[in-house]
Backbone bond lengths (Angstrom), bond angles and torsions (degrees), N, CA, C in turn:
res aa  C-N    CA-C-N  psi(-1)  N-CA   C-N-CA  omega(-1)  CA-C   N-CA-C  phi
1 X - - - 1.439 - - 1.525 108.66 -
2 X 1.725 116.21 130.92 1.647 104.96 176.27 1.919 114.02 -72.81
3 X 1.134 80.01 165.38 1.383 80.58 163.58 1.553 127.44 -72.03
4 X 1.310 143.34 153.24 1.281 156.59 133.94 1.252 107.82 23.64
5 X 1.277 168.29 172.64 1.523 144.44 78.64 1.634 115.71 -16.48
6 X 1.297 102.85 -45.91 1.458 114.36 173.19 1.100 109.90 -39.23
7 X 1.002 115.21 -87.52 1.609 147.27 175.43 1.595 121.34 -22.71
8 X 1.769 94.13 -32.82 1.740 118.66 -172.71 1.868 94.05 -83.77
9 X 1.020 127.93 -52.44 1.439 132.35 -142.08 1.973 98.60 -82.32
10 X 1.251 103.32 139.97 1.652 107.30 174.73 1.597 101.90 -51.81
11 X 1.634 104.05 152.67 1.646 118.80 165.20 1.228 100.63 -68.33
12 X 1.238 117.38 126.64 1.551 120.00 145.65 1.644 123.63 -14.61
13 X 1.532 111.67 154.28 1.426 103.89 176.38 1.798 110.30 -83.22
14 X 0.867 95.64 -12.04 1.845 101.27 -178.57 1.720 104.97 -85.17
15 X 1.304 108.23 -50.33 1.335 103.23 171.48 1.353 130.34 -55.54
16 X 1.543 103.83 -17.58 1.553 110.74 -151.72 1.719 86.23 -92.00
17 X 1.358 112.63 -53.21 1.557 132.49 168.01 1.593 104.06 -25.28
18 X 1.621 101.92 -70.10 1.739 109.48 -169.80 1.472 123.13 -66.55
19 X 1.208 107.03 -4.43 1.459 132.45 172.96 1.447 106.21 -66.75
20 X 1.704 102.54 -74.83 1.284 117.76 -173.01 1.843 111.19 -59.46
21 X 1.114 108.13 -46.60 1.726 120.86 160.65 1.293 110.42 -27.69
22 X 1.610 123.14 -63.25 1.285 146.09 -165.78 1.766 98.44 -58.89
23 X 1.288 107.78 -58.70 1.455 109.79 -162.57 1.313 95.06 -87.37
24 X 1.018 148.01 -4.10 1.684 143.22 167.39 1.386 103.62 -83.44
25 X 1.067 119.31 -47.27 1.221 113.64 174.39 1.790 124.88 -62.62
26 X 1.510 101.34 -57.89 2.042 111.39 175.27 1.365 99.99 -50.93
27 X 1.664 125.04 -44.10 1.484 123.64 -172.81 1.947 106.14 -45.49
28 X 1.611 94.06 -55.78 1.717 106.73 178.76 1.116 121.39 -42.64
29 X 1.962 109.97 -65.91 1.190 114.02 -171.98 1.862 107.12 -83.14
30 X 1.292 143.39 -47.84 1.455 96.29 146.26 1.096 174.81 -2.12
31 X 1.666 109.48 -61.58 0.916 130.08 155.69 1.749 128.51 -43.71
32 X 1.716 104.29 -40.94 1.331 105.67 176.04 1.098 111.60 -126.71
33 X 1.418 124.23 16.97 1.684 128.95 145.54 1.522 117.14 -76.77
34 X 1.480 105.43 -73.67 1.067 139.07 170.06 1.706 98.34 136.90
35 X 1.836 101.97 -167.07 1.595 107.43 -167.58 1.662 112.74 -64.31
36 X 1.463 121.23 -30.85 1.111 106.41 -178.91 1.541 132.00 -86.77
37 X 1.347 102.64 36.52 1.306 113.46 166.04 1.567 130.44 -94.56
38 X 1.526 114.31 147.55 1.440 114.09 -128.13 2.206 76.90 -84.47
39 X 1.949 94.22 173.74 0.998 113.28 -166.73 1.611 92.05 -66.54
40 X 1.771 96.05 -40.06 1.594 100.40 -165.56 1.578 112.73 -45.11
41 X 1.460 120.49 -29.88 1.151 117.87 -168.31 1.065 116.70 -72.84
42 X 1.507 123.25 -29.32 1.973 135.40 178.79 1.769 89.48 -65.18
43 X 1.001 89.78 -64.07 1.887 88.36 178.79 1.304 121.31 -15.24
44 X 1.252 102.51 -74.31 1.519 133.66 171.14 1.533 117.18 -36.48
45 X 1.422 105.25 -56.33 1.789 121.97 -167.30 1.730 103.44 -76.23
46 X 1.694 100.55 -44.93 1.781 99.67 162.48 1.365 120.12 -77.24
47 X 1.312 136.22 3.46 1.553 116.80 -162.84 0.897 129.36 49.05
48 X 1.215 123.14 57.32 1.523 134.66 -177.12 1.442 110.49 -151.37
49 X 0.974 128.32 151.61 1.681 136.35 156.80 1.156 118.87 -44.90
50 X 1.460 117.68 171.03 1.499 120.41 176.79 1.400 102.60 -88.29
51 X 1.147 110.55 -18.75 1.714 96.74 -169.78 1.669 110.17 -89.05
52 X 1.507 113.82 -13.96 1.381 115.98 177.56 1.705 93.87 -75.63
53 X 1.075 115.56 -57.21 1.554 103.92 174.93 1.597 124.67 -43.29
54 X 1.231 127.05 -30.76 1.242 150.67 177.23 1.773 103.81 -66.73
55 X 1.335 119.53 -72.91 0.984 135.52 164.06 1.515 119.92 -11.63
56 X 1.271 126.54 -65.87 1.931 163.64 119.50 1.524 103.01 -20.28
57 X 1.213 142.28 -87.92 1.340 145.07 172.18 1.667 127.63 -100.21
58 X 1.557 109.57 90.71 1.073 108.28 168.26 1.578 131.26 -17.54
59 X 1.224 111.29 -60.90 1.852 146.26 -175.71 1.003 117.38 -104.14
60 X 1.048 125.44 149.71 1.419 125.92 158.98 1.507 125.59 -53.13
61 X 1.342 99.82 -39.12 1.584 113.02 169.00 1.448 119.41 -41.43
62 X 1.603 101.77 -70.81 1.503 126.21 165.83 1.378 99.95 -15.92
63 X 2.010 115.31 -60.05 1.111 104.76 -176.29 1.397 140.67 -38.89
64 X 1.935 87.05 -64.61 1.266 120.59 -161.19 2.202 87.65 -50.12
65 X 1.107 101.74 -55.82 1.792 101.82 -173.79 1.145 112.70 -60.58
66 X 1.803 134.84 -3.83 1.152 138.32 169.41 1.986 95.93 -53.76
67 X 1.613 83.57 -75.84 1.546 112.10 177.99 1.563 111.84 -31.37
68 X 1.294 102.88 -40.35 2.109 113.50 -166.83 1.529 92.35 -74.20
69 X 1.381 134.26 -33.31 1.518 144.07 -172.91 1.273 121.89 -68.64
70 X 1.327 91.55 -44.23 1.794 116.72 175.41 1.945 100.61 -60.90
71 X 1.398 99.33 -67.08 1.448 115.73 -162.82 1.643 87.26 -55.64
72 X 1.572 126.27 -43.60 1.530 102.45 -158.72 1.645 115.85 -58.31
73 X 1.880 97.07 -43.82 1.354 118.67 -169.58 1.409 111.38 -58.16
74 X 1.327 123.43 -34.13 1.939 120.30 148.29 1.274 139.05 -53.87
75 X 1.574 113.95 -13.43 0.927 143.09 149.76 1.236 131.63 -54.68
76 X 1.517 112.99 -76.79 1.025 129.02 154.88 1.802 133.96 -48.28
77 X 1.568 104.12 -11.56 1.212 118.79 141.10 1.316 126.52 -63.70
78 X 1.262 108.70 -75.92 2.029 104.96 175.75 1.293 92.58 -43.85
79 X 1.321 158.75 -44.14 1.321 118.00 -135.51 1.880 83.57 -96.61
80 X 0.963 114.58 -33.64 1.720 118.11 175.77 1.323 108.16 -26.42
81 X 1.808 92.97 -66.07 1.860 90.43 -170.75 1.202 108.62 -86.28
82 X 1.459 130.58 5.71 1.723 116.25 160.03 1.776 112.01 -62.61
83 X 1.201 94.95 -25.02 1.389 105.88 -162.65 1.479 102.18 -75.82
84 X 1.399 141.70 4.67 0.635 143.25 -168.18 1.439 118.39 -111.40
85 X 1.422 101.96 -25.70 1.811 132.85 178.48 1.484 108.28 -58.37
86 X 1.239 119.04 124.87 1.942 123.93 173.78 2.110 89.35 -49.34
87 X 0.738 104.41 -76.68 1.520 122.58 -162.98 2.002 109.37 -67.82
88 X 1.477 89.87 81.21 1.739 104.43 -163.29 2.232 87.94 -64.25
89 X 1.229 127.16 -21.56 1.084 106.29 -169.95 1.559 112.45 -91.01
90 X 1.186 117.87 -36.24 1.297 108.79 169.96 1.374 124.87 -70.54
91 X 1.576 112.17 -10.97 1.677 119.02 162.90 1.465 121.12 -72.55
92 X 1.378 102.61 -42.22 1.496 101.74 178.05 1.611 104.23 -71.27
93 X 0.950 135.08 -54.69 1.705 144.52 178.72 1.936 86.38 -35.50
94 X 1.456 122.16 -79.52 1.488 116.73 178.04 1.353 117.45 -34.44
95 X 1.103 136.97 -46.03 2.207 146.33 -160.29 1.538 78.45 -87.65
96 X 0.903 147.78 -43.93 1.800 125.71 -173.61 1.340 107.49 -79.20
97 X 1.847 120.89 -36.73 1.328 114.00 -165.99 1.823 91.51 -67.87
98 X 1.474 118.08 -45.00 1.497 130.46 -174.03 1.865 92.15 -45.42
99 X 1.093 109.86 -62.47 1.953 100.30 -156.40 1.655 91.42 -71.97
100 X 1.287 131.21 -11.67 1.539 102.74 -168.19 1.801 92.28 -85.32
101 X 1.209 101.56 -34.17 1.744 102.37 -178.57 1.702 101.72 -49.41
102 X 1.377 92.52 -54.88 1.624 86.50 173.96 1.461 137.07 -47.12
103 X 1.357 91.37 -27.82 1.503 96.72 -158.47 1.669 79.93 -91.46
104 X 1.533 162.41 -69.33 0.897 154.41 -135.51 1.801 104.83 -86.42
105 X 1.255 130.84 -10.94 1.642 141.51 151.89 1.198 109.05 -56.10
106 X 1.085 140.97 -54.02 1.434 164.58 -170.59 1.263 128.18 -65.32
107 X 1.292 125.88 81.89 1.447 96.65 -171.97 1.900 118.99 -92.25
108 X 1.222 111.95 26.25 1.348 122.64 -174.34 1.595 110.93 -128.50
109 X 1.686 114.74 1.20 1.507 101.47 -168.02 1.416 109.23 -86.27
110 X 1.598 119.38 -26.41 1.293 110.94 174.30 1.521 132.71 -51.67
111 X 1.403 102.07 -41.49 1.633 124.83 172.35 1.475 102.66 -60.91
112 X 1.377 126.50 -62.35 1.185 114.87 -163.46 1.517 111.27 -68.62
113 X 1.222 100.36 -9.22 1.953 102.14 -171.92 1.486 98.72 -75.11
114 X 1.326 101.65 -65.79 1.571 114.30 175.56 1.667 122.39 -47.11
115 X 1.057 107.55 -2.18 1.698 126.38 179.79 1.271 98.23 -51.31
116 X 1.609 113.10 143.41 1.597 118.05 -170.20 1.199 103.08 -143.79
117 X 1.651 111.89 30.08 1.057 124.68 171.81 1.958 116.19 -76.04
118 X 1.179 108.10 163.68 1.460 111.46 -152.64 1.283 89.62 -121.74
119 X 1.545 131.93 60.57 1.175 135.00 -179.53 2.227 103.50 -125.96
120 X 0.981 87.92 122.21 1.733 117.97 -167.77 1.987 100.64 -45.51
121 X 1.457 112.11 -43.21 1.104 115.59 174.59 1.642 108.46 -60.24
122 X 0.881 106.68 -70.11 1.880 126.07 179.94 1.280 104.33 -35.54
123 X 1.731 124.51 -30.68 1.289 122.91 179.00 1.759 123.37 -77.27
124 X 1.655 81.72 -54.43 1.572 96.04 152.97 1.301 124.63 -39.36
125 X 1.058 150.72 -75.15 1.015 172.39 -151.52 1.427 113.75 -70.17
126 X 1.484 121.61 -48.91 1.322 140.10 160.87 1.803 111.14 -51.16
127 X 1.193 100.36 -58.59 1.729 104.24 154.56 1.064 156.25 -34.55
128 X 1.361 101.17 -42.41 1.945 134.97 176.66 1.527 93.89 -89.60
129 X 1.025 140.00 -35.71 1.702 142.43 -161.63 1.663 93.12 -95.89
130 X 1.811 128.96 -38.43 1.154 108.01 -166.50 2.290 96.37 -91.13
131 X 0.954 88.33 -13.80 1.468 97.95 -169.02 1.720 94.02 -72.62
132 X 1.361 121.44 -40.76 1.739 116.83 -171.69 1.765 102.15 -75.35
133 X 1.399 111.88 -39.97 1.332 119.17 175.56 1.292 97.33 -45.25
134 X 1.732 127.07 -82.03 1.339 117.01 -164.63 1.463 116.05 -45.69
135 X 1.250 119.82 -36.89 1.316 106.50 173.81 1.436 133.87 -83.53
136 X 1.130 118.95 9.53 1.413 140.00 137.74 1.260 117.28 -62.21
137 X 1.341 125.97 -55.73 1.377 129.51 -175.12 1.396 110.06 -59.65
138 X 1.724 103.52 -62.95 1.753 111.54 -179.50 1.564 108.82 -36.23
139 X 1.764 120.68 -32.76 1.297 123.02 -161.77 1.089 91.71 -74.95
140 X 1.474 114.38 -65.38 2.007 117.05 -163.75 2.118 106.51 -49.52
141 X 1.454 104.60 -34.38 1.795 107.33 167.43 1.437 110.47 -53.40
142 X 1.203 103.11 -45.95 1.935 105.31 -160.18 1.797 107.21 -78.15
143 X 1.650 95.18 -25.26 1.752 89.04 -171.83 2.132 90.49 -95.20
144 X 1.186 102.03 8.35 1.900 97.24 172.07 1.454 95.84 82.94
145 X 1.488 138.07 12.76 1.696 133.01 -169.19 1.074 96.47 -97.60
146 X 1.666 130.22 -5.52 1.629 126.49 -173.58 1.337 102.55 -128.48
147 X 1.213 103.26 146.77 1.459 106.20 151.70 1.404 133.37 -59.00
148 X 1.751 125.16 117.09 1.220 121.84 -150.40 1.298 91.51 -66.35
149 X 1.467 153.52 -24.16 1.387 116.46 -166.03 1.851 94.24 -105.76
150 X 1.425 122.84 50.43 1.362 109.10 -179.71 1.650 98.97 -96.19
151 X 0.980 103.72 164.75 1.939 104.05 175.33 1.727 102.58 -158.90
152 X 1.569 107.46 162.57 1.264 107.17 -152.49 2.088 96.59 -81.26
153 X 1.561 100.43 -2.08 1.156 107.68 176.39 1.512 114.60 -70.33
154 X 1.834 120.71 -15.19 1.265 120.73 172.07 1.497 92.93 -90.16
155 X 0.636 131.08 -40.52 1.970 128.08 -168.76 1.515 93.61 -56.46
156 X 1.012 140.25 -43.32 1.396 137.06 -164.42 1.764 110.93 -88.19
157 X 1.404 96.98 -28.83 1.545 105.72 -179.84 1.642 105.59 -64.74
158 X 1.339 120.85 -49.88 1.603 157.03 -134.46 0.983 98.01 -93.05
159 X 1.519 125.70 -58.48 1.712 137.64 155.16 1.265 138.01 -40.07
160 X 1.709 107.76 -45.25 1.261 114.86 167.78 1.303 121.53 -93.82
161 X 1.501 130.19 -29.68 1.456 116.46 149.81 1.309 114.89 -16.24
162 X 1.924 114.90 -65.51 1.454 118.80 -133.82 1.444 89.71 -74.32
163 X 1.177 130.30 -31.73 1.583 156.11 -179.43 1.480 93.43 -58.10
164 X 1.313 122.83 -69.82 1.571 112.57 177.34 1.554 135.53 -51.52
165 X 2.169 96.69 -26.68 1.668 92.63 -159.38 1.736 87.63 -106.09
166 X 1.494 114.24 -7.56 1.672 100.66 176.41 1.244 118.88 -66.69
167 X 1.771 101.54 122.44 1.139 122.70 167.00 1.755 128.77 -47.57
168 X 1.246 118.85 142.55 1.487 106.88 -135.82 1.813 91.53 -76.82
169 X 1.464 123.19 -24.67 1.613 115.55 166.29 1.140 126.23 -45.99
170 X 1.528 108.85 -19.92 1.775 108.08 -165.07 1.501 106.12 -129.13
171 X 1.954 114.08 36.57 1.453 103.05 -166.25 1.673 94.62 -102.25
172 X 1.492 114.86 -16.75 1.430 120.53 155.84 1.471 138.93 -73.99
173 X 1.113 106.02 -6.20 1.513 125.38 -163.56 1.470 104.19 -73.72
174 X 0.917 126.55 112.22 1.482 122.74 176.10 1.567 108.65 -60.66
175 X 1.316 126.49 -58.32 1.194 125.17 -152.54 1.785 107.92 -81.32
176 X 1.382 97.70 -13.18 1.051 91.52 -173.15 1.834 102.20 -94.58
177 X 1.140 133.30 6.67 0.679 152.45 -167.97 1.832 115.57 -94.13
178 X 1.480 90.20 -68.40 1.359 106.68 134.13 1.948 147.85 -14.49
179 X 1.471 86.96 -55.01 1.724 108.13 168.01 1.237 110.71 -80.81
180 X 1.023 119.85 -46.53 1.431 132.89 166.10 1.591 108.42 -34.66
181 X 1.551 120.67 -76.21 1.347 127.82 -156.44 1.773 98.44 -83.67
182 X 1.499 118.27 -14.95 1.587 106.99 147.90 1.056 133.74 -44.32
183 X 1.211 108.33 -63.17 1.596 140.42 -179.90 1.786 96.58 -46.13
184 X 0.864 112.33 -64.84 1.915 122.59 -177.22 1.583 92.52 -51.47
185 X 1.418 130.00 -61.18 1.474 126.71 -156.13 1.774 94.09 -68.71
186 X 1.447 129.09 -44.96 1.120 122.53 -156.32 1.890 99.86 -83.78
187 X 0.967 94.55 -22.07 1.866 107.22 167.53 1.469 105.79 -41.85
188 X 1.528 113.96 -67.75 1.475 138.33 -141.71 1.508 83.88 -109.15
189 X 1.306 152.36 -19.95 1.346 151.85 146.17 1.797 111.79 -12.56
190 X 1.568 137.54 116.85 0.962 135.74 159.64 1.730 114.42 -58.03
């Protein structure tokens, strides 16, 4: 079946703007609310209506995976410019200490990671972040800084455990956060 005409034609530049508005803003107020904060409030923090938010994200979900898209593609930055580093093991050891900082700043990134929402971007995105990981990893194998059988499929396992079993006092804690994503690098350490 084709798509729409709708569906075919570029977003507007205002839409495209109120979009990005929208998710700069839910990223914010998330972040230091957390997820159960109302749509009205992104509204509010972007200057916009609820229905322009609506417009952009059906759901709240939609949202929350706006936000999970955003967070990957920063992600998928650090691991970019690790990739750039002679010394793939002490880069990768840095991009975990970087996302656990992240992840303990944040009080919405766990949720949105864990999002099981069925939105095409969120998939993407999950892809490009596990696809730069492996090639981080393959690097830290090839220069001997990894363990040859490590894969970015343990980095993701290793991460979200620690994400699952942190106790809810220490899910802000930077440092402890920190110890955590040591512990993973010196794991996967050759």
């Amino acid at each position: 079946m084709a798509a729409s005409p709708a569906a075919q034609r570029p977003k507007r530049a205002d839409a495209v703007r109120n979009r990005e508005l929208v998710v700069d803003a839910a990223a914010a107020v998330f972040a230091e609310l957390g997820a159960d904060t109302s749509v009205e409030s992104v509204a509010e923090r972007a200057g916009v209506g609820r229905a322009t938010v609506y417009r952009s994200f059906p759901t709240k979900e939609h949202l929350l995976a706006g936000v999970a898209v955003q967070r990957l593609g920063h992600i998928r930055s650090l691991i970019t410019d690790a990739l750039a580093e002679d010394d793939a093991g002490a880069a990768f050891r840095r991009v975990l200490v970087q996302i656990a900082e992240l992840q303990a700043a944040d009080r919405v990134m766990l949720d949105a990671m864990r999002l099981e929402a069925a939105v095409p971007e969120l998939a993407a995105a999950r892809a490009e972040v596990h696809a730069a990981f492996g090639t981080l990893v393959e690097r830290g194998r090839r220069q001997g800084r990894l363990r040859a059988d490590a894969t970015a499929q343990d980095v993701r396992i290793m991460l979200t455990g620690i994400a699952h079993a942190m106790p809810p006092e220490l899910r802000h804690d930077a440092a402890a956060w920190r110890r955590y994503a040591g512990l993973v690098a010196d794991a996967l350490e050759a």
